[in-house]
KOLROMI-837178 format. One record per atom (N, C-alpha, C, O): x, y, z. Coordinates in steps of 0.02 Angstrom, whole numbers, plus 50000, padded with zeros to 5 digits. Layout:
REM residues N
XYZ
...
***
This chain:
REM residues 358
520954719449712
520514714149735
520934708749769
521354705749736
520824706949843
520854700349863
521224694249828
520884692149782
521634691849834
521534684349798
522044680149828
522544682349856
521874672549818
522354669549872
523084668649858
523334668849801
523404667649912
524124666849921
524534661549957
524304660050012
525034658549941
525384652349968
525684654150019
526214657350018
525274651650084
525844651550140
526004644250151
525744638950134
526774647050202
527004640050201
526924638950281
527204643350314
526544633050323
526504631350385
527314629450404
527724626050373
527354632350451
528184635150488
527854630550572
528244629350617
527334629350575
527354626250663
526654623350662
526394624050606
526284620650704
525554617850722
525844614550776
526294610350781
525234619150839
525384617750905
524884616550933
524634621550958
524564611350943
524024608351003
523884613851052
524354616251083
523224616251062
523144621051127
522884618251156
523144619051211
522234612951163
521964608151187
521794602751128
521984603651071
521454597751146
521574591351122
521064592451044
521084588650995
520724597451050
520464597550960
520294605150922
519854606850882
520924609050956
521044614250930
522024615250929
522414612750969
522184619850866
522834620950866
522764626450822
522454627650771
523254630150868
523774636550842
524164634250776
524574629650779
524044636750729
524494637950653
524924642950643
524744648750634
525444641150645
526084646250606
526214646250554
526334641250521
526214653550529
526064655150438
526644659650431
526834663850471
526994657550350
527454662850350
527304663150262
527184658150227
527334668550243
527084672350179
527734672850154
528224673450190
527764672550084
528314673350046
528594680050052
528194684750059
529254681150051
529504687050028
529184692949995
529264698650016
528854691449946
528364697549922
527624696549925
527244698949883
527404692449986
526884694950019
526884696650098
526404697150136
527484697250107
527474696450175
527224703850200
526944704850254
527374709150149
526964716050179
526334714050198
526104714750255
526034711550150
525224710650141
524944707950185
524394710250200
525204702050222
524904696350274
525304700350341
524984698250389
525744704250363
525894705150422
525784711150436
525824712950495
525624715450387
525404721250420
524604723450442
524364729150443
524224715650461
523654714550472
523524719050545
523924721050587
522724719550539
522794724550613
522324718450656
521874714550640
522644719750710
522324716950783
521504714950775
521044719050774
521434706850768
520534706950777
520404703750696
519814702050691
520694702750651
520714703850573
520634693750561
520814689650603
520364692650505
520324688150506
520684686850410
520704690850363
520994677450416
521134675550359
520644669550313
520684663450323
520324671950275
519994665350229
520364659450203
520224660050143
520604655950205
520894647850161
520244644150132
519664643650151
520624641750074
520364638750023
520654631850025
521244631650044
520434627150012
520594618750000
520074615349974
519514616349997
520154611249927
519904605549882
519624599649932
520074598149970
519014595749945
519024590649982
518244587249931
517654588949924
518854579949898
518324578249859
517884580949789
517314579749770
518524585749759
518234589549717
517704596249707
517484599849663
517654595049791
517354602249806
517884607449849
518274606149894
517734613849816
518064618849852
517794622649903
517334626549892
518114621649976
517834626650040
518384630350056
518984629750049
517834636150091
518254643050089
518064642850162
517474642250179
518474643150196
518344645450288
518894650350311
519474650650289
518604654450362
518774660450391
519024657950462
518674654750501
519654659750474
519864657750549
520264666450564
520614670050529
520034666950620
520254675150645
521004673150664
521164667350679
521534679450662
522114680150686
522204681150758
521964686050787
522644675550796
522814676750862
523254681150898
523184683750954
523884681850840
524224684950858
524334692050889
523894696350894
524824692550904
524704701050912
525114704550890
525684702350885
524914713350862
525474713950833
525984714650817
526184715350759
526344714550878
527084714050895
527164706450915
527534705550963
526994703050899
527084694950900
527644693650852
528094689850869
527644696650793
528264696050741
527994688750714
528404684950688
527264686750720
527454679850673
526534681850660
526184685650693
526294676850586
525494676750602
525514670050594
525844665850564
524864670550644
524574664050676
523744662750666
523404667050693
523464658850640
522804658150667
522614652150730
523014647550741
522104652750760
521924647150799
521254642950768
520734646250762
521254635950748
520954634650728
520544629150781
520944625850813
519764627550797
519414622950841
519084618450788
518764620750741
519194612150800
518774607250749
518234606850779
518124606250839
517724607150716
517194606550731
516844600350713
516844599950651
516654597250730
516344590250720
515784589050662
515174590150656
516284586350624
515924584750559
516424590350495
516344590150434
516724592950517
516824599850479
517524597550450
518014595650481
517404598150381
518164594050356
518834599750347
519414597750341
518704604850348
519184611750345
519464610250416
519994607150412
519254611450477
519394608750547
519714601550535
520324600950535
519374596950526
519694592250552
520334590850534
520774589250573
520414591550449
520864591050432
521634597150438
522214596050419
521414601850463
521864605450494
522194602350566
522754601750590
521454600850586
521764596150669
522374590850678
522774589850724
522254587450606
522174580250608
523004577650546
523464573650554
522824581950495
523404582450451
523734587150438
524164585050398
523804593650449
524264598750442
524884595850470
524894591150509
525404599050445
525864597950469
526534604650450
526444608950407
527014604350482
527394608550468
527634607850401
527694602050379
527804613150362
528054614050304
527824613350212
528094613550156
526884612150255
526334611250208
526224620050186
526394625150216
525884618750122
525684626750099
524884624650092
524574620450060
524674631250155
524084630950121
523864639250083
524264643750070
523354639250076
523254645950020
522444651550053
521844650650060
522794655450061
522284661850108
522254668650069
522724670050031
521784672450077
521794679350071
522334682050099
522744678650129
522384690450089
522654694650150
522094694150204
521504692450195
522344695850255
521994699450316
521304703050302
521374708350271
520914702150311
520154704850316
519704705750380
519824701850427
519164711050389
518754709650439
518904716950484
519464719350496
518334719350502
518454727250535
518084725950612
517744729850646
518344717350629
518274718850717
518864721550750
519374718150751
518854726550774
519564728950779
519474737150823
518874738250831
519824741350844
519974747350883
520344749850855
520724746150825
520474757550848
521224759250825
521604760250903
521334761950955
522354758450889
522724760150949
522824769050970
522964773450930
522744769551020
522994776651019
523454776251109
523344776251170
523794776151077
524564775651133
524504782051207
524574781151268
524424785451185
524314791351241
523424793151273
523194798251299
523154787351257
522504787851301
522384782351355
522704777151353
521954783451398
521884777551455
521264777451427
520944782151404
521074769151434
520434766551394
520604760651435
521164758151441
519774757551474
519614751351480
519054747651457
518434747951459
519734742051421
519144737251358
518674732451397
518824732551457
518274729351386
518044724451416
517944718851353
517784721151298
518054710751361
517904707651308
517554701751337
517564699351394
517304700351291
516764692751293
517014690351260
517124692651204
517314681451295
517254676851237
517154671651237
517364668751287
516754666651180
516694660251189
516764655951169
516354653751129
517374651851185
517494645451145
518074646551099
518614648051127
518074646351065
518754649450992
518394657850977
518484661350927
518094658951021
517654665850992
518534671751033
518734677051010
518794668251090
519494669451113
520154671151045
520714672951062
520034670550996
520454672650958
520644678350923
521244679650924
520104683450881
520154689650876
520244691350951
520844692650961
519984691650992
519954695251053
520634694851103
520794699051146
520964688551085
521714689351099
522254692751054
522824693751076
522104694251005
522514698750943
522584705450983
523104707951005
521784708350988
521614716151017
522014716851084
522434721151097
521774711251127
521924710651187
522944712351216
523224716251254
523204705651161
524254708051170
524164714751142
524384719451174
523784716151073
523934721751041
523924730051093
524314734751101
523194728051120
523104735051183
523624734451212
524084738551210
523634727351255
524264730151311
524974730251296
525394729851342
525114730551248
525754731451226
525974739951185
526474743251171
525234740351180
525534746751139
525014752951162
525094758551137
524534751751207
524314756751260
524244757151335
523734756151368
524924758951360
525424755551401
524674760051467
524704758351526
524294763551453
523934767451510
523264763851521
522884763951569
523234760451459
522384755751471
522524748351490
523014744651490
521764748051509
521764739651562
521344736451523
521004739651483
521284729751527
520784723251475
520684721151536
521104720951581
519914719051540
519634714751582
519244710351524
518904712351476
519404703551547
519064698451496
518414694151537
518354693351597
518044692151495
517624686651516
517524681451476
517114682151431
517864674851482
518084671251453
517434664051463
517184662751518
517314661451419
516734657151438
516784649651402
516764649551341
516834643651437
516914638751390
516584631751426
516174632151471
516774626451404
515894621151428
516604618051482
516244614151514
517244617151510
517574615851569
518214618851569
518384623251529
518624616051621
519364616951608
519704616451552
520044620851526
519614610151529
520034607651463
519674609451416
519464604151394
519454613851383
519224618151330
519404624251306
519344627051251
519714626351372
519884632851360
520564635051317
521134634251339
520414637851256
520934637351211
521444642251249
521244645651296
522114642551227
522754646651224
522774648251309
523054653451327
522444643251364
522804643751432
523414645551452
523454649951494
523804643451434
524364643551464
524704652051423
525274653851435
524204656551373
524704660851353
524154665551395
524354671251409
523564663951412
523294669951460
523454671551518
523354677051544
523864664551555
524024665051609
524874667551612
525164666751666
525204670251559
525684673851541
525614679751549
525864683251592
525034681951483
524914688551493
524664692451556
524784698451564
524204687551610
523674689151641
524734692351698
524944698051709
524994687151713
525774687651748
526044694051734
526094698751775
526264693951655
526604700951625
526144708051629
526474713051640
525674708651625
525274716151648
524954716951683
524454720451671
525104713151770
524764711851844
524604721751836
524964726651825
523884720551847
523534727351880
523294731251820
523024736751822
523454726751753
523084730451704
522684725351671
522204727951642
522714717551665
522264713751642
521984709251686
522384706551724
521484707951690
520804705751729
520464699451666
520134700151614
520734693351703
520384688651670
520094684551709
520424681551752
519344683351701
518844679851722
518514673251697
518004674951667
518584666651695
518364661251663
517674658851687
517644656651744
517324658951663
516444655551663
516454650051642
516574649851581
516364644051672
516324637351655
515734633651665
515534632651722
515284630651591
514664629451596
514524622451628
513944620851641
515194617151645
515084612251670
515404610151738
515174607151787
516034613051725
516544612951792
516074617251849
515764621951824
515984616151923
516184619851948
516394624051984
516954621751997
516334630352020
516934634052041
516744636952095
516174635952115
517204641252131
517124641552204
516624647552224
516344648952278
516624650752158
516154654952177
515664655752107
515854657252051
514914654252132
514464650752086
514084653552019
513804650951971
514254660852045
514374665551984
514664663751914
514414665051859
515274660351926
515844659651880
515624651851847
516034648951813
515114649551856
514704642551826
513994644251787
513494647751798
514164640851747
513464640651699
513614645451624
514144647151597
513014646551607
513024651551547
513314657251564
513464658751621
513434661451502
513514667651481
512744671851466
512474671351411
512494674951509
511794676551482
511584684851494
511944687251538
511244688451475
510964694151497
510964693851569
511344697551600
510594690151597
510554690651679
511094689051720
511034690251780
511904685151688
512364684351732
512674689251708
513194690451737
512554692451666
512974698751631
512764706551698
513174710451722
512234706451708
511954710251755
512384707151827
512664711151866
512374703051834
512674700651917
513544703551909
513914705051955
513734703651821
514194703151850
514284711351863
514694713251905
513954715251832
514164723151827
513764723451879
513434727951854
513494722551931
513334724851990
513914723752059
513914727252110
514384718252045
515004715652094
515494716852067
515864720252102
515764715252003
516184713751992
516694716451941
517304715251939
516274721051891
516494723751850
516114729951845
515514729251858
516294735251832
516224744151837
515994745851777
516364749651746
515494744051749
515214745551697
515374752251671
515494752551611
515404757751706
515344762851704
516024765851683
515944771351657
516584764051687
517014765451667
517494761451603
518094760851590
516844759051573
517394752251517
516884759751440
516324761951427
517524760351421
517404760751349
517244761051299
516894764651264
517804753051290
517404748851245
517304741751256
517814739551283
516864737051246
516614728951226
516684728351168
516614732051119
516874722351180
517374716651121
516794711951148
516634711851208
516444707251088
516024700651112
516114697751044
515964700150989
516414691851062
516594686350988
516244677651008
516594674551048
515654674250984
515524670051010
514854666950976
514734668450917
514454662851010
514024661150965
513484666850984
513334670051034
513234666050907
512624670450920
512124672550980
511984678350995
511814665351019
511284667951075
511604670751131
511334674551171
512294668351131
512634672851213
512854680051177
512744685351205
513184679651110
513114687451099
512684692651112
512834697751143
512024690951082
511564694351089
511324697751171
511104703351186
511504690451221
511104693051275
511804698051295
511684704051302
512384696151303
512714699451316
512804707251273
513044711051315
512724710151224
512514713251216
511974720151245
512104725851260
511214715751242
510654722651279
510924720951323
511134726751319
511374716951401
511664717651430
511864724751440
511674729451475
512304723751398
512964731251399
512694736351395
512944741151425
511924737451347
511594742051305
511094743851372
510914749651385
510944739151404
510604740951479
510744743751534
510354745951576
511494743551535
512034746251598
512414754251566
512884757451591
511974755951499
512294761051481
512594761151435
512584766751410
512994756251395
513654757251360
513184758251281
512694754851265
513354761551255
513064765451178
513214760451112
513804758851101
512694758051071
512904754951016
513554755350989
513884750150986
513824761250965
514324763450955
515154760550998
515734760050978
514874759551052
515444757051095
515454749251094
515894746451127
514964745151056
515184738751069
515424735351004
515304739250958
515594731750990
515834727550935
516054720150947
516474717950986
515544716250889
515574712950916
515914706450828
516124708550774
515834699250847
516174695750789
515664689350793
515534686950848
515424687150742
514834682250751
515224676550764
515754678050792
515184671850755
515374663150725
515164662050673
514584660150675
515384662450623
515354659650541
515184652150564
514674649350544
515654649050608
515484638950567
514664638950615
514474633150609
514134642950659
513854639750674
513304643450639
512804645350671
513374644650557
512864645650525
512644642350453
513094639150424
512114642650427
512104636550381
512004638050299
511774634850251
512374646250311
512144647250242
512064652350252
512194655450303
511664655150173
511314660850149
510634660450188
510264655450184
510474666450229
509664668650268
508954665250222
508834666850164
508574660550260
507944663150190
507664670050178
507604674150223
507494671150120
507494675750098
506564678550109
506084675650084
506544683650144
505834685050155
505384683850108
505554683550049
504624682950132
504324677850055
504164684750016
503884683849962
504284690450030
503884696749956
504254700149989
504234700350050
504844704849935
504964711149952
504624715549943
504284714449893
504474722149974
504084727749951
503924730049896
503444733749886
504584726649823
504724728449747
504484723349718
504514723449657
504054715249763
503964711349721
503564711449647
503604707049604
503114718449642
502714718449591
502934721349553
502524723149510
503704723749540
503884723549477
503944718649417
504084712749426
503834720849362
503724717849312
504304712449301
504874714649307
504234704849282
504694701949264
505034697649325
504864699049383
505504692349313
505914689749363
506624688849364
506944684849398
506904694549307
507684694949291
507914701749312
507604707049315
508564699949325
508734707849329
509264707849288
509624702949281
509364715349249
510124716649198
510694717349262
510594720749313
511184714149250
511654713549316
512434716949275
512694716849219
512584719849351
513534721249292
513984721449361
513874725149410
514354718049357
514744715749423
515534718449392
515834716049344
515774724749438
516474725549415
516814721349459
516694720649519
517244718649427
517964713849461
518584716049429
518684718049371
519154714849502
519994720049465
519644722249417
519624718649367
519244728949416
519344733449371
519084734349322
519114739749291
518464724949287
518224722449235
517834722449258
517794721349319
517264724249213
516444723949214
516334720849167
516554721349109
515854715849199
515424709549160
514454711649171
514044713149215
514494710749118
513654709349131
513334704549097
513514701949044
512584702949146
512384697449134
511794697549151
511694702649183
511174693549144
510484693949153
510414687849225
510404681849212
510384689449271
510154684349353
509404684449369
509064689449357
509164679049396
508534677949417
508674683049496
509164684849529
507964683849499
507884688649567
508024685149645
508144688149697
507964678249631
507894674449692
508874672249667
509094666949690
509074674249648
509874673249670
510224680449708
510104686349693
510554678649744
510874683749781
511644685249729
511914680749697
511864691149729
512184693749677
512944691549668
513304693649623
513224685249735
513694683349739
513594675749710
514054671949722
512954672849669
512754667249655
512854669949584
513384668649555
512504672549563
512354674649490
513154676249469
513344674549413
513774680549530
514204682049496
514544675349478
514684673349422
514654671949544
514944664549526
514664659249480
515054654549469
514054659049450
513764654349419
513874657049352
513774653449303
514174666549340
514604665949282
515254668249280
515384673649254
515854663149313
516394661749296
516804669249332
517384670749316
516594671249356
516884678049410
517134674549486
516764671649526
517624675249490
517894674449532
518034677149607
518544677349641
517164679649622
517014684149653
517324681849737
517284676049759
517614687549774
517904683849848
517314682649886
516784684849863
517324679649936
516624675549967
517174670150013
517744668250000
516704668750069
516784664450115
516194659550153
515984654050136
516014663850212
515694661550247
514964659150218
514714653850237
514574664150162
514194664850121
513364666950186
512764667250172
513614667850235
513064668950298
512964675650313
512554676950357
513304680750281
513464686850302
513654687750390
513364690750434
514204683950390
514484683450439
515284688550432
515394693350469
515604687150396
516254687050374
516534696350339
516944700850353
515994694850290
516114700750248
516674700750195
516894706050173
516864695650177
517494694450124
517054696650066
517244701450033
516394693250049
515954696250019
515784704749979
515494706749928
516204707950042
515644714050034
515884717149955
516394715149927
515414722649925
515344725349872
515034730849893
514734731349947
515104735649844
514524742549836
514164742249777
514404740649723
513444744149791
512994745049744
513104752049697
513164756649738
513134754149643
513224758649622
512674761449581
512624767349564
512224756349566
511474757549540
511144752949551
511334747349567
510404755449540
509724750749570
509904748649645
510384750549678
509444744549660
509284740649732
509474735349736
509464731849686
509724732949794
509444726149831
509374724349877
509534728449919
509154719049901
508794716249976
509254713749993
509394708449966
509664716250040
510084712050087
509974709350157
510104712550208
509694702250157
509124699650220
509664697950277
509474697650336
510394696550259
510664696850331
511324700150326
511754700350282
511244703750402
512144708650413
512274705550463
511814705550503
512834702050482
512924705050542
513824706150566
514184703950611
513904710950508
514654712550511
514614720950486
514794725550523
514324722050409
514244727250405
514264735650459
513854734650503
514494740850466
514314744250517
513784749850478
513894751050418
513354752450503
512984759350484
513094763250426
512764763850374
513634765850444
513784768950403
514304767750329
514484771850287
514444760750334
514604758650274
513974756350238
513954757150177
513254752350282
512724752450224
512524758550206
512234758850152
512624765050246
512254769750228
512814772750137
512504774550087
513384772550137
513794773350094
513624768650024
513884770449971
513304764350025
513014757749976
513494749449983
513544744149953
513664751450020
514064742750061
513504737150056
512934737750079
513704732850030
513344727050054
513384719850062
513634719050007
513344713550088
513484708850072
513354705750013
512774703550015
513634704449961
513484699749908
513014692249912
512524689549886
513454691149955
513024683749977
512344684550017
512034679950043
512204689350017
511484688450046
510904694750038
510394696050070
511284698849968
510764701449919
510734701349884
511194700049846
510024702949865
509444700149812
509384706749771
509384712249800
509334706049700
509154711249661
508414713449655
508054708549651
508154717849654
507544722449657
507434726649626
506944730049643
507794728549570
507544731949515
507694728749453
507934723049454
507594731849401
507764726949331
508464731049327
508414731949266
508854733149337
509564734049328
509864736349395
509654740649434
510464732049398
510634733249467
511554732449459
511744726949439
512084737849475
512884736349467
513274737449527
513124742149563
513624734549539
513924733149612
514794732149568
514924730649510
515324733849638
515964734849632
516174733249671
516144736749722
516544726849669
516904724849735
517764725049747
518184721749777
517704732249694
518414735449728
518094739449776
517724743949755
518184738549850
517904742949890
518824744149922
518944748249966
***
C-alpha cells in the first residue's frame, strides 16, 4: 500500500509569474520508488494548513531520462496547497508525497513509428510534457504534434523548455499555441479550444488520419469537445486518453436520488475494508461512499482528489455492490475486473468488501 514519503525540495523555479517547477529528491531508499515513475504519472502531497489536512495531486513533468523528478505546480486562486507552494517553498524544505501514481501514460516501444497528438490546457501541459521528452527521446522513429492552449502569452507554462525541445527534434515535433486572448496572425490560432476548431484544425492542419494516439489533459468542457472531436474524424475510444483537472472539481458527485437497489431492506451496510493486508469491519450508512466510512474509522485509506478524478482512491470490490456515480480515470476494463473509486461509491447491498491492495 501507498504511503507518504519525505522528499527534500533540491530547486523551485518560476515558469511564469504564478506557477513553478519543483525539484524533488527522495531519500536513498526511496529513490527506486519515486524515479522509476513512468511518463504522464502523477504525485499526491500532503500538508497541514490550520489543522486541517489536504491532499493534492500535481502530475510529473519530467521526463524519463531527465535524471531528476519534478512536478509543475499553477496556483490557483484561493487554493492554499498552490499558493503556498508558489509563495513559500523554498529550497531544502521536505515536503511529503506518495510514490508515483496514475495510468495517463503509453508504453514506449522503441522500434515503432507512431504519431502522438496532444491537447493541452493551462498546467493540463504537464503530464503531457513527461510523455512528450519521454516519446522523443526514446522512440527515435515517432513525431508529437502538440496543441497547446492558454488565456495569452504570459501563461504559457515551461516556454522556454518547449521551445528547446520544439529546436532539438526539428521535423519530429510540431507545436502549436491557441491563445484565448492574445491575438495571432493567423485567426485560427485565437480563441477557444472547441469541437468545431478541433475540426478546422484536422481539415488544414493536422492529418488526422495518421495520428495514433491523443493525449488531452485540461479542463473538463474543452476535453470533452476535443474529444467527439477526435471520435468524429475517426480516431477509436481506445486510442485516446485523456487526464481531467482535479483542482477544478468540488468534491464527491451528488449522488443520484434512488439507486435501482434502493428498496432494499434497511440503511446500513456490513462493510470490511482490507488495508496492508488488514481487514477491518464495520457497519456504514448507505449514503457514505466507502472511502468516508473507511476514514471516519481510523483507516488510513489513500485518497486525494476525492472527485474521482485522480484514482489514488481506487480499490476492488470483492463482494456485494456499489454505485460508483463518478469515473473519470478508471479504464473499461479495470471496472469490468471490480476496480473502483472509493471516493465516489456507495454501498448497495447489506454486505459489501473491497481491497485496496490493488
Amino acid at each position: 500500500m501507498a504511503r507518504f514519503h519525505d522528499l527534500t525540495v533540491t530547486d523551485v523555479n518560476k515558469t511564469i509569474r504564478d506557477a513553478v517547477i519543483v525539484t524533488l529528491a527522495p531519500s536513498a531508499e526511496d529513490e527506486a520508488t519515486f524515479m522509476d515513475f513512468s511518463q504522464g504519472q502523477y504525485l499526491t502531497f500532503r500538508k497541514e494548513f490550520d489543522g486541517e489536512e489536504l491532499r493534492r495531486s500535481y502530475s510529473i513533468c519530467a521526463g524519463k531520462d531527465d535524471g531528476v523528478l519534478q512536478v509543475g505546480i499553477k496556483r490557483v486562486d484561493g487554493g492554499a496547497f498552490s499558493t503556498w507552494v508558489n509563495e513559500d517553498l523554498q529550497a531544502g524544505d521536505t515536503v511529503e508525497a506518495m510514490p508515483p501514481m496514475g495510468a495517463f501514460s503509453t508504453p514506449i516501444e522503441p522500434e515503432k513509428s507512431k504519431h502522438y497528438l496532444g491537447f493541452a490546457g493551462g498546467s493540463g501541459i504537464t503530464p503531457i510534457l513527461s510523455i512528450m521528452k519521454t516519446v522523443l527521446a526514446r522512440e527515435p522513429k515517432s513525431e508529437f504534434t502538440l496543441i497547446y492552449a492558454n488565456r495569452n502569452v504570459s501563461s504559457i507554462m515551461f516556454r522556454e523548455q518547449l521551445e528547446d525541445l520544439k529546436n532539438r527534434y526539428m521535423g519530429r515535433l510540431t507545436i502549436t499555441h491557441i491563445l484565448e486572448q492574445d491575438a495571432q496572425d493567423i485567426e485560427l490560432f485565437t480563441g477557444l479550444v472547441t469541437e468545431e476548431k478541433c475540426n478546422q484544425l484536422f481539415d488544414g492542419w493536422i492529418d488526422i488520419k495518421s495520428v495514433d494516439i491523443a493525449l488531452i489533459c485540461g479542463p473538463e468542457p474543452m476535453m470533452l469537445g476535443i474529444r467527439d472531436a477526435l471520435q468524429k474524424n475517426g480516431l477509436s475510444k481506445e486510442q485516446i486518453k485523456f487526464e481531467l483537472f482535479a483542482s477544478a472539481q468540488t468534491g464527491r458527485a451528488k449522488r443520484r436520488a434512488e439507486s435501482k437497489n434502493a428498496a432494499l431492506a434497511g440503511d446500513t451496510t456490513a462493510a470490511t475494508v482490507i488495508l496492508d493486508g488488514t481487514a477491518q469491519s464495520f457497519d456504514m450508512k448507505r449514503d457514505q461512499t466507502i472511502l468516508e466510512a473507511a476514514l471516519e474509522n481510523n483507516m488510513d485509506a489513500p485518497h486525494a482528489c476525492k472527485a474521482g478524478v485522480c484514482s489514488t482512491c481506487k480499490c476492488r470490490v470483492l463482494e456485494g455492490e456499489v454505485d460508483m456515480v463518478t469515473n473519470h480515470t478508471l479504464e473499461d476494463y479495470e471496472v469490468e475486473k471490480g476496480y473502483v473509486l472509493s471516493c465516489q461509491s456507495y454501498p448497495i447491498t447489506p454486505n459489501v468488501k473491497v481491497d485496496y491492495e490493488v
